[in-house]
DSSP file (Angstrom, degrees, kcal/mol; ACC not computed):
  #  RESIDUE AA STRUCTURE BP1 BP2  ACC     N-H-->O    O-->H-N    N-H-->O    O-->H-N    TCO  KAPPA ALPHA  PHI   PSI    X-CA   Y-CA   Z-CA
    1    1 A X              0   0    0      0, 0.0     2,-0.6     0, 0.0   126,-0.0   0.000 360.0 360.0 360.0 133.9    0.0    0.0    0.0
    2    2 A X        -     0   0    0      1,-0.1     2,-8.1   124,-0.0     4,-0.1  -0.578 360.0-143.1 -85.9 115.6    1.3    3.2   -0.9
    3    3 A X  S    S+     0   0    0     -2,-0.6     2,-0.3   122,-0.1    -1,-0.1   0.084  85.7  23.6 -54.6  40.5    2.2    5.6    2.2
    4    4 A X  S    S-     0   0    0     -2,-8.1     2,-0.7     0, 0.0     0, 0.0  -0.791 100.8 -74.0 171.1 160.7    0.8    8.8    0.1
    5    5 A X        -     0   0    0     -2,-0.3    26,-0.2     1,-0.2    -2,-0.1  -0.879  57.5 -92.0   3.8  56.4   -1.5    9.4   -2.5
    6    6 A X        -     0   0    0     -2,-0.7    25,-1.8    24,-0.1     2,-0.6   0.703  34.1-133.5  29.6 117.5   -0.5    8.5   -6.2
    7    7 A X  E     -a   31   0A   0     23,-0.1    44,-2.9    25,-0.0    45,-1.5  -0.957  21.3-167.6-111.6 113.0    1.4   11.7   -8.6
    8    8 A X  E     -ab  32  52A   0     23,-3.8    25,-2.4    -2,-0.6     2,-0.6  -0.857   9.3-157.5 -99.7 102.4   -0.4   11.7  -11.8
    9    9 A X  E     -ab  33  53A   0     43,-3.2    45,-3.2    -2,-0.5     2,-0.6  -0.869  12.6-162.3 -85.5 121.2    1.6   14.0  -14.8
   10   10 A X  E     -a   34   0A   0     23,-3.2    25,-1.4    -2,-0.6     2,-0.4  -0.957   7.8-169.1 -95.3 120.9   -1.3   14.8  -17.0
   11   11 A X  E     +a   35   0A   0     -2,-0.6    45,-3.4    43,-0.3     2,-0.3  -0.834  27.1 137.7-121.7 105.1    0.5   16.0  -20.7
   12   12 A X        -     0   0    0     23,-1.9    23,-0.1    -2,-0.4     3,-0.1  -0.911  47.6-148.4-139.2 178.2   -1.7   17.3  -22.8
   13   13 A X  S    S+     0   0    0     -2,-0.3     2,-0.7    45,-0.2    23,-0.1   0.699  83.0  78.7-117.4  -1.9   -1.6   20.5  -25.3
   14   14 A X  S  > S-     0   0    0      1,-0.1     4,-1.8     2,-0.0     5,-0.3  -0.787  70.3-156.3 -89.7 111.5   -5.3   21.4  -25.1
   15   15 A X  H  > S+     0   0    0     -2,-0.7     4,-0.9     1,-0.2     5,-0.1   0.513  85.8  59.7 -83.2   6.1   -5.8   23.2  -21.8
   16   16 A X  H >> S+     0   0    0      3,-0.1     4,-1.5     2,-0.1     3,-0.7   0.808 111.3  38.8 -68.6 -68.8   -9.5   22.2  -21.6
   17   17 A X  H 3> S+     0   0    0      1,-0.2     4,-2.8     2,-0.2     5,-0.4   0.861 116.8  48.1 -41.0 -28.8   -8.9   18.9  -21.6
   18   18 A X  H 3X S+     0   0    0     -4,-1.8     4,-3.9     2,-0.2    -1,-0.2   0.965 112.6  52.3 -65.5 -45.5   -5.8   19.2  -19.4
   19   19 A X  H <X S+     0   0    0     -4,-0.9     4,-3.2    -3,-0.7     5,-0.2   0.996 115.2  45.3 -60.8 -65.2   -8.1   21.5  -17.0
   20   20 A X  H  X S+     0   0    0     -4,-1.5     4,-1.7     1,-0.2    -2,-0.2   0.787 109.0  51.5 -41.6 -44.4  -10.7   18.6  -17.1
   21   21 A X  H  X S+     0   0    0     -4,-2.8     4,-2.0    -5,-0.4     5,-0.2   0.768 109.6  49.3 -57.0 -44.4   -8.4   15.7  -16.6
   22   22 A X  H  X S+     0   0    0     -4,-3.9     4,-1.9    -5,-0.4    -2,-0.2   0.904 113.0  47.8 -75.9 -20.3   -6.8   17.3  -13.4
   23   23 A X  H  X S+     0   0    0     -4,-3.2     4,-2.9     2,-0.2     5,-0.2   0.980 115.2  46.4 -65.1 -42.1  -10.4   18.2  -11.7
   24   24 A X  H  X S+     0   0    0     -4,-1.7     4,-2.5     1,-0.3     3,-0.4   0.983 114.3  42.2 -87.3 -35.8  -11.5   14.9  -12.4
   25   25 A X  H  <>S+     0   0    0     -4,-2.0     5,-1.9     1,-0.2    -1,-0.3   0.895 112.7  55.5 -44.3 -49.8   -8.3   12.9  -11.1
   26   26 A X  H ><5S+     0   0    0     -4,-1.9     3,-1.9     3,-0.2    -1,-0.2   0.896 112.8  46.8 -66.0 -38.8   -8.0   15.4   -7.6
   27   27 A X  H 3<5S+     0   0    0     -4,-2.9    -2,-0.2    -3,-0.4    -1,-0.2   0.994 107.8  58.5 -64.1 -36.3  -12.1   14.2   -6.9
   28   28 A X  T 3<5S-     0   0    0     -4,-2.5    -1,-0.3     1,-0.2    -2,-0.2   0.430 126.8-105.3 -95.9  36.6  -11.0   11.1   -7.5
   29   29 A X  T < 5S+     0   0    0     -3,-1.9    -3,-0.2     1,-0.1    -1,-0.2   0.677  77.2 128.0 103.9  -8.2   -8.2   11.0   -4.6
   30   30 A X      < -     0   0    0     -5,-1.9     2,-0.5    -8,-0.1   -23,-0.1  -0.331  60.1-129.8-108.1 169.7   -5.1   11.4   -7.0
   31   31 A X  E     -a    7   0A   0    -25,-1.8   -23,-3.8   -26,-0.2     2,-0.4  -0.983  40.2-165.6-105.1  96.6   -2.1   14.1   -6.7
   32   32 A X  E     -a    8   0A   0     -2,-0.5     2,-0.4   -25,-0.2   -23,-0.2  -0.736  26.5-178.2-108.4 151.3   -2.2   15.4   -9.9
   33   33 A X  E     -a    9   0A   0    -25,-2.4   -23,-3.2    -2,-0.4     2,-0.3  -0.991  15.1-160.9-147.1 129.6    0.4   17.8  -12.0
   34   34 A X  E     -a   10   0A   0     -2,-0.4     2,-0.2   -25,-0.2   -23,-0.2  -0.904   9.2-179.9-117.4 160.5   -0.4   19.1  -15.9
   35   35 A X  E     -a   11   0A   0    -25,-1.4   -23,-1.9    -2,-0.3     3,-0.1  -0.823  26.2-134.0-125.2 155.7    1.8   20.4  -18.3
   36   36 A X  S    S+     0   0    0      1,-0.3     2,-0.2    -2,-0.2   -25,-0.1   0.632  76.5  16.6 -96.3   3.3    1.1   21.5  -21.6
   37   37 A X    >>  -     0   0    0     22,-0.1     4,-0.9   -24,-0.1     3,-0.8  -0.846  68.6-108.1 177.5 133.5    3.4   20.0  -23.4
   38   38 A X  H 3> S+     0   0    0     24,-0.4     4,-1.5     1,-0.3    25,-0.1   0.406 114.7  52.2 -18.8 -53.5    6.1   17.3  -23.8
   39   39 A X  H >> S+     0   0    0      1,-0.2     4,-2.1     2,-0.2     3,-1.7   0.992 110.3  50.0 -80.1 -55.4    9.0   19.1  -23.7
   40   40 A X  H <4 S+     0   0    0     -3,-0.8    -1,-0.2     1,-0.3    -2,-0.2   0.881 111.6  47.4 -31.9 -43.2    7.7   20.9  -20.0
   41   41 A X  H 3< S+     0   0    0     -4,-0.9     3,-0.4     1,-0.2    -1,-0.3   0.873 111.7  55.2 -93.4  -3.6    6.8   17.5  -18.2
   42   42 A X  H X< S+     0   0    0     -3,-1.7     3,-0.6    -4,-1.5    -2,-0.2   0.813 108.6  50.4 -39.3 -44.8   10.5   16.2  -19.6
   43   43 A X  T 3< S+     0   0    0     -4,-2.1    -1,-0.2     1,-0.2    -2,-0.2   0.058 100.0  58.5 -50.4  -3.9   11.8   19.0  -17.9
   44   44 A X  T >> S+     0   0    0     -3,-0.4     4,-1.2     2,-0.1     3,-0.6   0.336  88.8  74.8-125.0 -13.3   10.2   18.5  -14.4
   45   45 A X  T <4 S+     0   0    0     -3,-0.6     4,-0.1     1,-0.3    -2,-0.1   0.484  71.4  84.1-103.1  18.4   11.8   15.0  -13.9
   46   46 A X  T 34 S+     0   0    0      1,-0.1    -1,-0.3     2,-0.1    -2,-0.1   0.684 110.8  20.7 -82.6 -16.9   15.1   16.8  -13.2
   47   47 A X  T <4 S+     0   0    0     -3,-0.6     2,-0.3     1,-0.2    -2,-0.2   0.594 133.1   3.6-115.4 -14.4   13.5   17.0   -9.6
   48   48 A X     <  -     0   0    0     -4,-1.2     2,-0.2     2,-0.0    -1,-0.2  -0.823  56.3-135.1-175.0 136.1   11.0   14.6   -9.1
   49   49 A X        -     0   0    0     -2,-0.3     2,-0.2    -4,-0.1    -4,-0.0  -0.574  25.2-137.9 -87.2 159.0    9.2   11.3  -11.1
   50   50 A X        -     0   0    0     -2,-0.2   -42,-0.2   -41,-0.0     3,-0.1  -0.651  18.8-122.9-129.9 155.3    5.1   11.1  -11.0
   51   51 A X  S    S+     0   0    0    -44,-2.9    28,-0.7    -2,-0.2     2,-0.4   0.739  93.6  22.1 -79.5 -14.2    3.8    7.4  -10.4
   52   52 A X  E    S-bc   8  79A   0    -45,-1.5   -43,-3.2    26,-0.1     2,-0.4  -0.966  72.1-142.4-149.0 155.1    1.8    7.4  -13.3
   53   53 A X  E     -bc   9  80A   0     26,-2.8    28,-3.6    -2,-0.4     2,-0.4  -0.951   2.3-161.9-131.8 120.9    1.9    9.4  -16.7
   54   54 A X        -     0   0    0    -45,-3.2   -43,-0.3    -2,-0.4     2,-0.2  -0.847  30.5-176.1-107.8 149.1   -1.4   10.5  -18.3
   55   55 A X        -     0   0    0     -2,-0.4    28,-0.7    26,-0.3     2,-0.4  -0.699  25.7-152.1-148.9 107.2    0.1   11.2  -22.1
   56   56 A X  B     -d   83   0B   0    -45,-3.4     8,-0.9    -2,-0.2    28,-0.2  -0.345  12.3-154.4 -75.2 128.0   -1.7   12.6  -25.2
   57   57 A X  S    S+     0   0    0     26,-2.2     7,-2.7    -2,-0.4     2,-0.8   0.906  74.2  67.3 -67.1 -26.9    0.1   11.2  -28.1
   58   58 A X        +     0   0    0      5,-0.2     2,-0.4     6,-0.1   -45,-0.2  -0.738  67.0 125.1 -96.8  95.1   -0.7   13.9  -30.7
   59   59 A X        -     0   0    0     -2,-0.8   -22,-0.1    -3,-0.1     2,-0.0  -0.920  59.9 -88.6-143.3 156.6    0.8   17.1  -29.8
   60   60 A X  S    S-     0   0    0     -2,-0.4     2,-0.6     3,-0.1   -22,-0.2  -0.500  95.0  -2.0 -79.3 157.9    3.1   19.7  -31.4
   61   61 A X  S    S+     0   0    0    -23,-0.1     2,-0.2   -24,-0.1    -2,-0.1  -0.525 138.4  16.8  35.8 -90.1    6.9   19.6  -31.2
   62   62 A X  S    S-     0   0    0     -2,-0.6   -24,-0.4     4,-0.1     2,-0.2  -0.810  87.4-165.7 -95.2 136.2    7.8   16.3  -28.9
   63   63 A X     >  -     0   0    0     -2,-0.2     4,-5.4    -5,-0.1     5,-0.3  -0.502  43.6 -80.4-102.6-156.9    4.4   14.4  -29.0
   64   64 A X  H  > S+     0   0    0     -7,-2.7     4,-3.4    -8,-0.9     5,-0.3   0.916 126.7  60.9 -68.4 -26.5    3.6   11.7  -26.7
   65   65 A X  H  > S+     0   0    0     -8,-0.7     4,-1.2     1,-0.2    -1,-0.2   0.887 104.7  48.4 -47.6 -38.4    5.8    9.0  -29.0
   66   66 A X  H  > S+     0   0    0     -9,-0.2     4,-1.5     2,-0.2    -2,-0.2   0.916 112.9  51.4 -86.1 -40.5    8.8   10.9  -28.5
   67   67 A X  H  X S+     0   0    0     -4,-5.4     4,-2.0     1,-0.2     3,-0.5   0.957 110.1  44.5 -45.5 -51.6    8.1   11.0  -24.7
   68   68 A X  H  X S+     0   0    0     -4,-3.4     4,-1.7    -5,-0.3    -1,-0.2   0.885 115.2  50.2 -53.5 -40.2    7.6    7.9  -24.2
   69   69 A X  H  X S+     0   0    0     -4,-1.2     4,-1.9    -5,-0.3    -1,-0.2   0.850 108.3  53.8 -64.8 -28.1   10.6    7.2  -26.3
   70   70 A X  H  X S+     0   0    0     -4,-1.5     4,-0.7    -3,-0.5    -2,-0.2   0.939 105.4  52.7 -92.8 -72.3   12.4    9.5  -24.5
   71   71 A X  H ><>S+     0   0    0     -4,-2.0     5,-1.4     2,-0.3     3,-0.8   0.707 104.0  58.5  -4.7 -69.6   11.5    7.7  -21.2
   72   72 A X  H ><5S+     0   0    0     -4,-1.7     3,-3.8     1,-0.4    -2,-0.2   0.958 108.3  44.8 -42.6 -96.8   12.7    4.3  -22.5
   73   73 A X  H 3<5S+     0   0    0     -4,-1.9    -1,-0.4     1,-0.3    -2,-0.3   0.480 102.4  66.1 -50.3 -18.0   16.0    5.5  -23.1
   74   74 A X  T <<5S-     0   0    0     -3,-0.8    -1,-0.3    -4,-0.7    -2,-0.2   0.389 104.6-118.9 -33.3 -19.5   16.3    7.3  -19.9
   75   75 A X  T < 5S+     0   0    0     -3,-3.8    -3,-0.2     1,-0.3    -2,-0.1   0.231  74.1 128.5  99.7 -41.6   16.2    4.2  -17.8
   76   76 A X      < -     0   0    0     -5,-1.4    -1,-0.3     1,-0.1    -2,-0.1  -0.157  42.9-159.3 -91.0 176.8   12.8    5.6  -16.0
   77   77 A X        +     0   0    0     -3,-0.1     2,-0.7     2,-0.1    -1,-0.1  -0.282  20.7 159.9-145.7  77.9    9.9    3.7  -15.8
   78   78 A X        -     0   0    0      1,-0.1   -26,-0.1   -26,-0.0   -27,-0.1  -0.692  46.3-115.6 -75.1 101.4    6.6    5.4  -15.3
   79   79 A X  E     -c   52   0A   0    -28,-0.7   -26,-2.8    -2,-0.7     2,-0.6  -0.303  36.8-154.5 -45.9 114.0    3.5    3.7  -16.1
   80   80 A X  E     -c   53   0A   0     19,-0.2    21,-2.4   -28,-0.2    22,-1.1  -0.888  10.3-154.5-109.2 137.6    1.9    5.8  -19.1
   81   81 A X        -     0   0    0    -28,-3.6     2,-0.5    -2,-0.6   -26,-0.3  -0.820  23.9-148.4 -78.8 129.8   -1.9    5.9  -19.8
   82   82 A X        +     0   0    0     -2,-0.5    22,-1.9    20,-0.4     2,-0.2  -0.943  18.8 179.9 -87.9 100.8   -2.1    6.8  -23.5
   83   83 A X  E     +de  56 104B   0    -28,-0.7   -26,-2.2    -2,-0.5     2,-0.3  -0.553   4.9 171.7-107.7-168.3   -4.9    8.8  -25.0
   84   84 A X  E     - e   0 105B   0     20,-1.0    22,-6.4   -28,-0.2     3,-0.1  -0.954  32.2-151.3-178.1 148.3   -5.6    9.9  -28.3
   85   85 A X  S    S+     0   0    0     -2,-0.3    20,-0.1    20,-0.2    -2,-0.0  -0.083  99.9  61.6-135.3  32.9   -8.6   11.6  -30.2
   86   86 A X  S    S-     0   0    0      2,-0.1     2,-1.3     0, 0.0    -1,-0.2  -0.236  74.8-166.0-167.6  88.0   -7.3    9.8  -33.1
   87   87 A X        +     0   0    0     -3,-0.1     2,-0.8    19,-0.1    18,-0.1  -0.452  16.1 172.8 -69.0  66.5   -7.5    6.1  -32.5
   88   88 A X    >>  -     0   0    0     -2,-1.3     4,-4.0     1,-0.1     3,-1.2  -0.683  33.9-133.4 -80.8 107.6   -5.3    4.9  -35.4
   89   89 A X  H 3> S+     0   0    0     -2,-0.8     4,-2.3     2,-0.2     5,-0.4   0.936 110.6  47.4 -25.9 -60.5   -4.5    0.7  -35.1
   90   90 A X  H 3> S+     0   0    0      1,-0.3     4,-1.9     2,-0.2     5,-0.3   0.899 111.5  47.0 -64.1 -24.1   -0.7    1.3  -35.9
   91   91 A X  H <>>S+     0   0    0     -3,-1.2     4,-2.0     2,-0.2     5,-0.5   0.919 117.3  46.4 -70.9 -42.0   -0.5    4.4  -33.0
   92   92 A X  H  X5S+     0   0    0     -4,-4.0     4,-2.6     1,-0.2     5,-0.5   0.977 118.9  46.4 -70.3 -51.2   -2.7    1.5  -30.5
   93   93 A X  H  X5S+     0   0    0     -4,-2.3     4,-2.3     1,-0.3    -1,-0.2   0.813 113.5  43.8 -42.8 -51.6    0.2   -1.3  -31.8
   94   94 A X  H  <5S+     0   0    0     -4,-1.9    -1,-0.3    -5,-0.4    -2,-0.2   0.754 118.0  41.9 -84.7 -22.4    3.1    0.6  -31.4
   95   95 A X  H  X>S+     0   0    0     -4,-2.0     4,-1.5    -5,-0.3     5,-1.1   0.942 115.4  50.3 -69.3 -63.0    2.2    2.1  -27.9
   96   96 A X  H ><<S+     0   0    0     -4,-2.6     3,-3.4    -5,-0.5     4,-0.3   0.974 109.8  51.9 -37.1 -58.7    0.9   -1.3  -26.7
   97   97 A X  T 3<5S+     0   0    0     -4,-2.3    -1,-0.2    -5,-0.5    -2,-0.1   0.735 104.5  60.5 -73.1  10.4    4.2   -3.2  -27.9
   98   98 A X  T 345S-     0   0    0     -5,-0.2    -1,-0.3     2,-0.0    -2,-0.2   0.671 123.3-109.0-119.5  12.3    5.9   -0.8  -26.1
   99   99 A X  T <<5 +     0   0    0     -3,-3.4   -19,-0.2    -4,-1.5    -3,-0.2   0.926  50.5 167.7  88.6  53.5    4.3   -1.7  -22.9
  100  100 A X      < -     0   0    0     -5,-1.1   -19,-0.2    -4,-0.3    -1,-0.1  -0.363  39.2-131.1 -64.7 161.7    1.9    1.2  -22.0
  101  101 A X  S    S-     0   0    0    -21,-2.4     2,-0.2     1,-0.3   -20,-0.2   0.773  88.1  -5.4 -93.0 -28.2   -0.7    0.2  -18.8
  102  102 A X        -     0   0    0    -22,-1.1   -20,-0.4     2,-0.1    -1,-0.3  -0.875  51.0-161.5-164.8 171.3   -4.0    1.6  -21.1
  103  103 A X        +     0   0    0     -2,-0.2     2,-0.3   -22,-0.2   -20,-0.2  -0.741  25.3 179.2-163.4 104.2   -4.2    3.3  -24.3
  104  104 A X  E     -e   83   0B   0    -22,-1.9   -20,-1.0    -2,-0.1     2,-0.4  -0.767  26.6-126.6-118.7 148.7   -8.1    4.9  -24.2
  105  105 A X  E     -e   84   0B   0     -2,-0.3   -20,-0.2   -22,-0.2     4,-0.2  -0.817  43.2-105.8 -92.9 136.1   -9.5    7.1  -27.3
  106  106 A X  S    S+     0   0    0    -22,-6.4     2,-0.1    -2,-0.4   -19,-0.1  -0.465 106.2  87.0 -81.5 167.2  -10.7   10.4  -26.1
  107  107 A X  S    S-     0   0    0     -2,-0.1     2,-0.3   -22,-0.0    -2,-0.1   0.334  94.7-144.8 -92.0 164.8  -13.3   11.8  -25.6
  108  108 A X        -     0   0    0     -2,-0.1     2,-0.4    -4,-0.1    -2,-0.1  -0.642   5.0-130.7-104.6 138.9  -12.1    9.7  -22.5
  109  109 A X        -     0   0    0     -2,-0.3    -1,-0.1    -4,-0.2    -5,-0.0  -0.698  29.3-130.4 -84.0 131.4  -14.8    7.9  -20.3
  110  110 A X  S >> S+     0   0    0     -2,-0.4     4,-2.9     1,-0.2     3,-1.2   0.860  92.9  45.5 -32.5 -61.2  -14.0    8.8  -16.5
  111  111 A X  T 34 S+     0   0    0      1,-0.3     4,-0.3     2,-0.2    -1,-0.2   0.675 114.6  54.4-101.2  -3.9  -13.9    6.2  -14.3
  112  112 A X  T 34 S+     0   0    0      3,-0.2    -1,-0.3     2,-0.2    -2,-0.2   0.206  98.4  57.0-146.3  92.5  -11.9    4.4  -16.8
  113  113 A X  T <> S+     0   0    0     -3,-1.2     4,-1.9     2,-0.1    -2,-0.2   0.644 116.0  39.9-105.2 -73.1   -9.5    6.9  -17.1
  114  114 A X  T  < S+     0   0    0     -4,-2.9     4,-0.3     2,-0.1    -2,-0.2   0.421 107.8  60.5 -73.7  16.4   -9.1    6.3  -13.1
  115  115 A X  T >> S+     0   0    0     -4,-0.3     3,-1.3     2,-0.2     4,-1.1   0.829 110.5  44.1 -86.9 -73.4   -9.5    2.4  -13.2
  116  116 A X  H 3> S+     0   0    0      1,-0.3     4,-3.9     2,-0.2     3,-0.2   0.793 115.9  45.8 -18.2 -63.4   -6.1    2.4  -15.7
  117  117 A X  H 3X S+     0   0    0     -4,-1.9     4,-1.1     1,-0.2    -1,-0.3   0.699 109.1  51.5 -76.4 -33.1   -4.5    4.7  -13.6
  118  118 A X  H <> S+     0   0    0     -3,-1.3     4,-2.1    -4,-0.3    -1,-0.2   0.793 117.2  51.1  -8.1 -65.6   -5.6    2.6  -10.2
  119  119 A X  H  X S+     0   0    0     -4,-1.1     4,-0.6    -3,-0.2    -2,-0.2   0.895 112.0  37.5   5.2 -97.2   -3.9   -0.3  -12.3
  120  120 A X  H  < S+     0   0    0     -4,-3.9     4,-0.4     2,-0.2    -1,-0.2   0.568 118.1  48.5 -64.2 -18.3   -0.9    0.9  -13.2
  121  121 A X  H >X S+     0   0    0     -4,-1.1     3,-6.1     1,-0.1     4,-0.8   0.933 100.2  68.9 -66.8 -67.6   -0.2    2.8   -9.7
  122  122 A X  H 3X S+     0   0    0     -4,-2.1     4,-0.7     1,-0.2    -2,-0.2   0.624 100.6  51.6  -4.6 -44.9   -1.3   -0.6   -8.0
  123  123 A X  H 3< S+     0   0    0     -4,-0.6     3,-0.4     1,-0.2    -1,-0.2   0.860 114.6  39.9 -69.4 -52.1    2.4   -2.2   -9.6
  124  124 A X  H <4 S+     0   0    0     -3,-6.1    -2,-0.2    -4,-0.4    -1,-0.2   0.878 105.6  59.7 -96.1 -17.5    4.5    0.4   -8.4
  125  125 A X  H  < S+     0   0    0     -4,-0.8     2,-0.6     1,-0.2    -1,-0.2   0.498  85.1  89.3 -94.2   2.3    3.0    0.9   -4.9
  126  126 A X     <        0   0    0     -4,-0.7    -1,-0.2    -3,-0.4    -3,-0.0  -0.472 360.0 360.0 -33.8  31.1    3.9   -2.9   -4.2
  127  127 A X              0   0    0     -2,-0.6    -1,-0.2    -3,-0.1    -2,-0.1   0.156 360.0 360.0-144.5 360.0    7.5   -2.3   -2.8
């Protein structure tokens, strides 16, 4: 059991959705942080890692591929939820085989959006 409350990085580059994502993750118990973009929550893990990684893959300049890729080669290992609002087979193939916890099409059904994330925390708060 984890002594604390779950840290959720939501990265997304529309700030409704971002704004939406963090309300509904804080009702639902979570420690939440947004960014608007890739490069910003790359930038944030020079002080501190989140347990879990909400990530929209389609975004301007690093999207969520290149984070994730980015991740990979770093060594870190953050469970990412993947969403999308453009649920393309090769984007769900290449995320999955690279061992994302969910990969959900927006517009994204709540509770599971916080079932995923419940999931994927569940893993790491085992230690």
């Amino acid at each position: 059991m984890c002594n604390e409350r779950p840290l959720v990085a939501v990265v997304d580059d529309e700030e409704p959705i971002r704004k939406a994502l963090s309300r509904l993750l804080r009702l639902s118990g979570l420690r939440v942080e947004a960014f608007p973009s890739g490069t910003e929550f790359l930038e944030s893990l020079r002080s501190h890692t989140p347990d879990c990684l909400v990530l929209d893959l389609h975004m301007p300049e690093i999207d969520g591929f290149e984070v994730e890729s980015q991740l990979a080669h770093s060594g870190l290992r953050i469970p990412i939820v993947a969403i999308t609002g453009r649920d393309a087979p090769k984007d769900r193939e290449r995320m999955t085989a690279r061992g994302v916890a969910a990969f959900l099409q927006k517009p994204l059904d709540g509770p599971t959006l916080v079932a995923a994330i419940t999931a994927a925390t569940r893993n790491g708060c085992s230690h």
